[in-house]
N, C-alpha and C positions, 0 to 999 in steps of 0.2 A: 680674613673672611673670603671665602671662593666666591659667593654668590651671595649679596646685600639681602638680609631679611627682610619683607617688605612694610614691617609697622617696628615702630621704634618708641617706647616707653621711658621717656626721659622723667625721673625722678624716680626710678622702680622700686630705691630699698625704703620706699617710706609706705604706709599705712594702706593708703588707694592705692598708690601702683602696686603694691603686691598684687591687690586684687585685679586690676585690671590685667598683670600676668595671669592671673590664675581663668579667668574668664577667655581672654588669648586662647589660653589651651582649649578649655570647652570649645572654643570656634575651627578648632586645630589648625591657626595659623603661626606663622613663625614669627620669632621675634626676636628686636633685639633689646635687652636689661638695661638703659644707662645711667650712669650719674656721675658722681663726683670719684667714687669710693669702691674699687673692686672690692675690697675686704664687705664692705656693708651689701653691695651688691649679690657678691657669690651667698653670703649670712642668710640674707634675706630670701633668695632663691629657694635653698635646699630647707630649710626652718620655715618659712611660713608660707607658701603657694603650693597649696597641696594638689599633687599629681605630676608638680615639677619635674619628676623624672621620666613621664612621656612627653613633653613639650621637646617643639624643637625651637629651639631659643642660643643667644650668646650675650654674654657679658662684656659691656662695654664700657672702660673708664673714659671719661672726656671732662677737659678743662668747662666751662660756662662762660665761654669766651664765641661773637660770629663767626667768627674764620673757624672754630675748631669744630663746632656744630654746624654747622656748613658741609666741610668734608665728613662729617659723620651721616649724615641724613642724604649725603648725596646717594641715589639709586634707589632708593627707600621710596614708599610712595607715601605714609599716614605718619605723623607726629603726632603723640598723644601724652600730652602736657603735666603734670603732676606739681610742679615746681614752684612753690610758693614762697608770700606773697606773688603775685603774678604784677603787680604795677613795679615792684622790683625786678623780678627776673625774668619776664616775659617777654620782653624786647629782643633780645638773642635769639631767642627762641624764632619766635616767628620772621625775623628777620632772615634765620638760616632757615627757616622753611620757605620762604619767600625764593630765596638765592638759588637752593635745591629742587627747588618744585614738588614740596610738598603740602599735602592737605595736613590742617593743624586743629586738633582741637585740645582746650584743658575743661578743666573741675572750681575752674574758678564762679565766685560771687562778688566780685569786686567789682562795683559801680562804676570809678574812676575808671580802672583797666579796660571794662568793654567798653564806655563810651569813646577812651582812645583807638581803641582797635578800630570801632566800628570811623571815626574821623580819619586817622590815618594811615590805617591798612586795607579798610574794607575795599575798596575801588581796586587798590595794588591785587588785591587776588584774585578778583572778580576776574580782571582784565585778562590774568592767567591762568582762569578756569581752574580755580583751587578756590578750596572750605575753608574758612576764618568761622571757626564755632566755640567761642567760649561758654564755658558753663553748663558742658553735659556734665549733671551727677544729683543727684536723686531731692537736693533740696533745691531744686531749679527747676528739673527738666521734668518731674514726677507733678509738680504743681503745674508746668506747662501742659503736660498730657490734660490733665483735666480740666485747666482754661479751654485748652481748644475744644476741648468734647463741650463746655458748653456754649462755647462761638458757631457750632451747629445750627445753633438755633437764630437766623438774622435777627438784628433789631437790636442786640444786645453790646452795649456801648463802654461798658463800668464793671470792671474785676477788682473783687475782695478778696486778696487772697491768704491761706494761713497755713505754713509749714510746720509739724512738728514732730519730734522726732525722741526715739529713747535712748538712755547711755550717755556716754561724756564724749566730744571733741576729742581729736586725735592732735597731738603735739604743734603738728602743720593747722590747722585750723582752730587752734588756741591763739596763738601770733597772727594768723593774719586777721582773727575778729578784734586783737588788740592795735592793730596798725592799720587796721579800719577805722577806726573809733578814733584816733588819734591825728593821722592824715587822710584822711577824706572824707568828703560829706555824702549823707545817705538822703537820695529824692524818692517820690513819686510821682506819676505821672496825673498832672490833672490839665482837662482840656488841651491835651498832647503836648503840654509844656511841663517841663521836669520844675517840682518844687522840692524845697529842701524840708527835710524831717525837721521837727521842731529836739534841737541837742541835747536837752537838757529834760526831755519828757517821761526819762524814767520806763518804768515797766507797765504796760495799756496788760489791763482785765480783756482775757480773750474768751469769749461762749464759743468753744468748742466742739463739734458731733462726739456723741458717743462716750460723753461723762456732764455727771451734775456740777462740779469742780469747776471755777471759772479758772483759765489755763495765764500764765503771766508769758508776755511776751514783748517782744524788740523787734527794730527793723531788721536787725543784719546787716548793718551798710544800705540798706533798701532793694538789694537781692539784682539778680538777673532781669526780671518780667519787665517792669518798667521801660529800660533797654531797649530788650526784644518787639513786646508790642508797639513802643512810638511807631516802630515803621508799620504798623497794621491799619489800614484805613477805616477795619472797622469798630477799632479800640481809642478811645478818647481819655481812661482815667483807669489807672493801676495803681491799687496799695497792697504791699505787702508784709506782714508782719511773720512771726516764727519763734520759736523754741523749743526748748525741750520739756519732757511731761514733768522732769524733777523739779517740784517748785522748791526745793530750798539750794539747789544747784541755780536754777534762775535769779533768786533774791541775793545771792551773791554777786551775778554778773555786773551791774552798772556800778557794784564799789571798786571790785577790780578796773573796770576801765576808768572809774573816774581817777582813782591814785595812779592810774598810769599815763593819764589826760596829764597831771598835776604833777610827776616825776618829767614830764619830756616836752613841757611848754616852752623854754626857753632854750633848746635844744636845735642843731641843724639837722637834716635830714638824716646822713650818715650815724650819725650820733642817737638817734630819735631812733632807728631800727635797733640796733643792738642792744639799747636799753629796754626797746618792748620786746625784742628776745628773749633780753635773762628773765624778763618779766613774766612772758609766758612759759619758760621750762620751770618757772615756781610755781606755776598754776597746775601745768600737765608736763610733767618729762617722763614717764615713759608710756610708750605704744600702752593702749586699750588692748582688753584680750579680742580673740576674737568673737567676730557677733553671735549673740544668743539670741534666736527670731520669737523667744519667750520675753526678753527682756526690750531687744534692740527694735521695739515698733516704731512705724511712720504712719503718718496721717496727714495729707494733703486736701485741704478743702477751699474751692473757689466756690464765691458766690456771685454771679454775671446777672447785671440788671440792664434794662436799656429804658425809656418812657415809657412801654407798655409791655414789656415780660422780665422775665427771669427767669434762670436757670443754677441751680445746685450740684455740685459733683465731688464726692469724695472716694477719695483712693487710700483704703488701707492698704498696709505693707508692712515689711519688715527690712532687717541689715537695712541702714540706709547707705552704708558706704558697702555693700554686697551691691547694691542697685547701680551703684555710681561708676564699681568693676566690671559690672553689664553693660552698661550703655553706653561705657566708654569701648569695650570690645567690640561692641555691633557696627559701632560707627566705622570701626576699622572696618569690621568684614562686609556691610555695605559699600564703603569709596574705594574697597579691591575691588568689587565685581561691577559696580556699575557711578555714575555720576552720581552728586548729589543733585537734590530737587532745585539749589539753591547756590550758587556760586558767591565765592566775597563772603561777607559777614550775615549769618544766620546764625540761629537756635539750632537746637536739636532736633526740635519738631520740625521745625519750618525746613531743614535740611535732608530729613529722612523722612517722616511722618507720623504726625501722634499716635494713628492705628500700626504703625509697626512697631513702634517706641512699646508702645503698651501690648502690643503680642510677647516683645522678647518678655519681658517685664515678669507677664503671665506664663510665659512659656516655663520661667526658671523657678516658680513657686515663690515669687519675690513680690509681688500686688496681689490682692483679689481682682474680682471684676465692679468695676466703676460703680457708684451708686448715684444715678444719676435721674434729677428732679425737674421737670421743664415746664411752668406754667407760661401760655402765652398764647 
């Protein structure tokens, strides 16, 4: 390589990172491809990131070892994460971005992982005026946009929040909702103390905007939000539940993770990943096509109450993992040109801002505009 491309896409030949190549390009910045696998890498390239033959990009094989990602990211300025489970492989990751001096963000939703981040890296990056942002990508960050829009309104203390989304899970996010379920516990945040989801509570009736159908849903591990707002002084209680609109894809889900709760109880850590592996390439082994914004809707709805108001906001959309290849690009081509709002461990929002988050969002015909309700 003459000259270190300045954003680097580790995980590239799976599912988001194509897209966040592909979005790359729409920002026309350079990149570099990396993973494990030239073959899957160069595959993935040319076959699914379309426009791939104007980007200017390179393929890059690297071990998932510190020292080897280390010397890969050195010169680079933005890490952009793909790589799941992330309470597995994320540790490298940000360690070499730490080493290198780079800004790091991934697409994770893992409870455990950000609460680590934010304990024992957030300070480490702050100090080096570098981004620790997990969980830009559109079942996170698209729900964040519209908490903040109605944290506009002061007074308001209590977010209800409801992610949902059309289509099936992509292979990567089939395994890590199975090795969420499995090792780690899903909270919410009440009176800015994390409680733990009740395990065994099954599928919660969700009233959802915009159908008679009451919608079935799950914590997800208990999502991002939680997380992010403890540190907000002016958020005291966060729940968040989510799914998808298939309700017999839904009534499926808590038997698949209970038999695989019940395959890897007695099991050691090592042992317990690769068995919810095979577990989930029987659920999903291969790539989803790609999104149809006929088929692949989202629908992010917060409801923010405080003692004496409230506030409603819903954000239709489509492709949610299109969203996810967005907002992972922006984030690059903001920490080129300028800091972020927020050094250390931040959100999306809190690190860019939810009126830009939601400009790009609108810009790419990927959200409508906000519908947004404020009595108080």
């Amino acid at each position: 390589m003459s000259e270190k491309k300045p954003v680097i896409v580790y995980g590239a030949s799976g599912y988001t990172g194509r897209l966040v190549c592909e979005y790359l390009r729409e920002y026309n910045i350079p990149f570099i491809a990396a993973g494990r696998s030239n073959e899957k890498l160069n595959a993935a390239m040319k076959s699914n990131v379309a426009g791939i033959e104007t980007a200017d990009y390179e393929v890059v094989k690297v071990p998932h070892t510190v020292a080897a990602l280390t010397e890969l990211f050195k010169g680079a300025s933005v890490v952009l994460n793909t790589v799941g489970p992330f309470a597995k492989f994320g540790g490298e990751v940000v360690q070499a971005c730490l080493a290198s001096k780079c800004h790091y963000t991934d697409t994770t939703g893992e409870q455990d992982w950000l609460i680590t981040l934010e304990q024992e890296w957030g300070t480490k990056f702050a100090n080096a005026g570098l981004l620790l942002a997990p969980g830009i990508a559109q079942m996170y960050t698209t729900g964040e946009i519209a908490a903040q829009l109605c944290l506009e309104t002061p007074g308001l203390d209590t977010l209800d929040i409801a992610v949902f989304w059309g289509g099936s899970p992509t292979i990567a996010s089939t395994q890590t909702i199975l090795v969420n379920a499995a090792m780690a516990k899903a909270y919410y945040l009440e009176q800015n103390k994390y409680v733990e989801h009740q395990p065994d509570a099954g599928l919660y009736n969700l009233a959802i905007p915009g159908q008679h159908e009451l919608a079935l849903a799950l914590p997800w591990g208990g999502t991002s939000h939680p997380v992010w707002f403890k540190r907000d002084p002016r958020v005291a209680n966060v729940k968040v539940l989510g799914g998808v609109f298939n309700r017999a894809l839904m009534l499926g889900v808590p038997q698949i993770v209970a038999a695989a709760l019940e395959a890897t109880k007695d099991m050691n850590p090592d042992e317990c990943y690769a068995a919810l592996a095979q577990t989930a390439a029987g659920v999903m082994n291969t790539m989803p096509p790609r999104e149809n914004p006929r088929v692949n809707k989202s629908m992010d709805s917060v409801h923010a109450s405080g003692p004496l108001g409230r506030a409603h906001c819903i954000i239709y959309g489509n492709s949610n993992y299109k969203q996810t290849g967005l907002l992972q690009a922006y984030a690059a081509a903001h920490l080129l040109q300028q800091p972020p709002k927020r050094v250390g461990f931040a959100s999306g929002c809190q690190a860019f801002g939810h009126h830009e988050l939601l400009g790009q969002l609108r810009s790419f015909g990927l959200v409508s505009k906000p519908v947004l309700t404020v009595h108080d």
